[in-house]
C-alpha positions in Angstrom: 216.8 -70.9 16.5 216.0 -73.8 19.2 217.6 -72.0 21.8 215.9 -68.3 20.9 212.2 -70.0 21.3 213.5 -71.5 24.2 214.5 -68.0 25.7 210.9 -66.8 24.6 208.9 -70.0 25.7 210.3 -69.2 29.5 210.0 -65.4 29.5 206.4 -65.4 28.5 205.8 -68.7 31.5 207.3 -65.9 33.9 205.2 -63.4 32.7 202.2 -65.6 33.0 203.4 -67.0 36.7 204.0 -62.7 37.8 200.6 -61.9 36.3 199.0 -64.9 38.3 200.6 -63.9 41.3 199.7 -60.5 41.0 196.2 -61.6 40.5 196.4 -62.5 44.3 198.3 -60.0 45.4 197.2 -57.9 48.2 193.8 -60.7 49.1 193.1 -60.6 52.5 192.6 -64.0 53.8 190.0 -64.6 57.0 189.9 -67.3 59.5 188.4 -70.7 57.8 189.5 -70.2 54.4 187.5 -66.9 53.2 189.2 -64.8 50.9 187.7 -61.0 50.8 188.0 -59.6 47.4 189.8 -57.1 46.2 186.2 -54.7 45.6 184.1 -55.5 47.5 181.5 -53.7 45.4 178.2 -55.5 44.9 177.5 -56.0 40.9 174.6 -57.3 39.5 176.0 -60.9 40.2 175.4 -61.1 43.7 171.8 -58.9 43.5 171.2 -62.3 41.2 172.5 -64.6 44.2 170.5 -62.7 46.6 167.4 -62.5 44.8 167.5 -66.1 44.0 168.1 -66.9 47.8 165.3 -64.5 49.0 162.6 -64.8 46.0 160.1 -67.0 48.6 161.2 -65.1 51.6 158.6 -62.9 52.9 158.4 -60.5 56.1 161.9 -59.2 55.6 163.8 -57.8 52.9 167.4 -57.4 52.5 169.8 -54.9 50.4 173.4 -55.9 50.0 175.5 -53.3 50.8 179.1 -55.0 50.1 180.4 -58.6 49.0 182.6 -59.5 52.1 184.3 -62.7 51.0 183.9 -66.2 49.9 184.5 -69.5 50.2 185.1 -72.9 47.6 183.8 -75.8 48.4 181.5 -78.1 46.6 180.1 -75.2 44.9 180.9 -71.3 46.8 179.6 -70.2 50.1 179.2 -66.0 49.4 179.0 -63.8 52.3 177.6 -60.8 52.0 176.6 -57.6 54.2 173.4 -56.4 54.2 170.6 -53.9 55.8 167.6 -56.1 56.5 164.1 -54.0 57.4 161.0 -55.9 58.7 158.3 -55.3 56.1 155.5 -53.3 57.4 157.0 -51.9 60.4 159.1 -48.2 61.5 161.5 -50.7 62.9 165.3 -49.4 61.7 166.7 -50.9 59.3 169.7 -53.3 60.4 173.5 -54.8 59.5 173.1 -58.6 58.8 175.4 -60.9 57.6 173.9 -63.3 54.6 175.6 -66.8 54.3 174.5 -68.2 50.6 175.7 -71.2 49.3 175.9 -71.6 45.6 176.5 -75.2 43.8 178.1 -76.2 41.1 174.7 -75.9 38.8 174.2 -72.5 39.6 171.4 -73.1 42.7 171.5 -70.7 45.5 170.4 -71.2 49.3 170.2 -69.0 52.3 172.3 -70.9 54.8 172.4 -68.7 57.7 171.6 -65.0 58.7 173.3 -63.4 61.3 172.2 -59.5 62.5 173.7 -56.7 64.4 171.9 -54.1 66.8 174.2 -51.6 64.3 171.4 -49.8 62.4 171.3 -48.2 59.0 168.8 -47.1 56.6 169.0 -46.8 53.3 169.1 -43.4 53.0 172.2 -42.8 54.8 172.9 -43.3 58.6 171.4 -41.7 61.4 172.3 -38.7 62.9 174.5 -36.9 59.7 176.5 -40.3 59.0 177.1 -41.0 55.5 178.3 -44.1 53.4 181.4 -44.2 51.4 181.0 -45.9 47.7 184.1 -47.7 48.2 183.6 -50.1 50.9 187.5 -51.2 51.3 189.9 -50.0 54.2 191.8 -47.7 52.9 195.3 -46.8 53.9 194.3 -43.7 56.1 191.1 -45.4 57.9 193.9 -48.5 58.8 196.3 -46.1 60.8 193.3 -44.8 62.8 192.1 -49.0 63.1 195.2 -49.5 64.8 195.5 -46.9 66.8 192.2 -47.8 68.0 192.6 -51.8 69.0 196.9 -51.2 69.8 196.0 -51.6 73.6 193.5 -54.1 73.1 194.5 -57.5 74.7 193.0 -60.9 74.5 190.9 -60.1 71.3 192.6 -59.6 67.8 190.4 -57.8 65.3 190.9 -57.2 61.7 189.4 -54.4 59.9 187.7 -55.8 56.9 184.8 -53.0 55.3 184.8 -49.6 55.7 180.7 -48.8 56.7 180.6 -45.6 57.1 181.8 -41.8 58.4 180.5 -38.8 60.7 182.3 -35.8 60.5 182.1 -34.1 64.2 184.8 -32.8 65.9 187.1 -35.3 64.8 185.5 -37.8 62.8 183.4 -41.3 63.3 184.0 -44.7 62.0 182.3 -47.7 61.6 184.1 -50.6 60.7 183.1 -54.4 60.0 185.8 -56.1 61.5 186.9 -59.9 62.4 187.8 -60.9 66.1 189.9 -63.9 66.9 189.8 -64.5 70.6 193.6 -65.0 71.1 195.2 -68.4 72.4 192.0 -69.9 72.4 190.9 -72.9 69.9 187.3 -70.8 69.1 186.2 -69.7 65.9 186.6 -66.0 64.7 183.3 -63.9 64.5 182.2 -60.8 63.0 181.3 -57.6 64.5 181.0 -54.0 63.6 183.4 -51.2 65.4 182.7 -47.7 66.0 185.9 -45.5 66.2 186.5 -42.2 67.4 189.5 -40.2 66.0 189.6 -36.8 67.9 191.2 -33.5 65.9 194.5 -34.6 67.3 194.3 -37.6 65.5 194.2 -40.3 68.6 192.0 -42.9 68.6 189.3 -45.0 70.6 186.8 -47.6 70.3 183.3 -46.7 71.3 181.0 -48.9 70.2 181.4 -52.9 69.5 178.3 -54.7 68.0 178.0 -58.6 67.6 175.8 -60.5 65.4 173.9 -63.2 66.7 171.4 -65.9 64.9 167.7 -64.9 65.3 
């Protein structure tokens, strides 16, 4: 009788361990210790983080568009990708990148704000662009990512959200992606891609849009 439970005791810790382990599978891990999730779908939990972090902001507002990843520390850093508009003005709406840092008692901060010349309003792109619900790279958009950056040299870039799509002849990406400037000791930054696949399915970059600290 000892020796079934014992058979039982261990199958179920392996099936605990595999289910663990399978709760991580397939994470994609960034430079510094960020983990994107597996959706990177914004729920009401991170409108909540954002509204808390922007509730005495005025002249600007922002709209997440997806959760990109985050960070434990004390507490969580959050990073998420918004449009941000100036309030009052035509001005385009813009890509920004929202640092928030949450503690341990639930308290939320704006820690730093980083935007792109990449525009996008909330309606839909410019010029016939559309957004995709699903924000994560899928298997087809990855072939025509590294087709795009395979001749690229000194800069490695990861392809981390999938913004949006054009259908012309051929078809329009934009990507967020990560860039690691390669054998040197800098930090990787964020920036998003525009790919072109052509109807013969080759690939080129044609647009590449930092974010910078205002």
């Amino acid at each position: 009788m000892k020796k079934v439970l014992l058979m039982i005791l261990s199958c179920l810790m392996v099936i605990s361990l595999t289910a663990c382990n399978n709760s991580n599978e397939g994470l994609l891990e960034l430079d510094g210790g960020w983990q994107v999730p597996k959706s990177m779908k914004i729920t009401d939990k991170e409108k909540e983080l954002l509204n808390k972090a922007t509730e005495e902001l005025t002249g600007a507002s922002y709209k997440p568009v997806a959760y990109v990843a985050s960070q434990v520390v004390n507490g969580t850093n959050h990073l998420l990708l918004c449009t941000v508009s100036v309030i009052g003005t035509d001005a385009e709406a813009r890509y920004a990148l929202v640092y928030l840092y949450e503690d341990t008692e639930g308290k939320v901060e704006m820690t730093q704000v980083l935007t792109s010349n990449a525009t996008a309003s909330e309606s839909g792109l410019l010029g016939g662009w559309s957004k995709p619900e699903n924000k994560t790279i899928t298997e087809e958009l990855q072939k025509v990512f590294d087709k795009a950056v395979e001749n690229i040299t000194g800069v490695e870039y990861t392809a981390i959200a999938y913004l949006a799509n054009q259908i012309v002849a051929g078809a329009n990406y934009c990507i967020l992606c990560q860039a690691k400037d390669v054998g040197q000791d800098t930090e990787a930054r964020y920036v998003i891609m525009d790919i072109y696949e052509d109807p013969e399915h080759n690939a080129e970059i044609t647009g590449v849009y930092d974010f910078a600290a205002e």
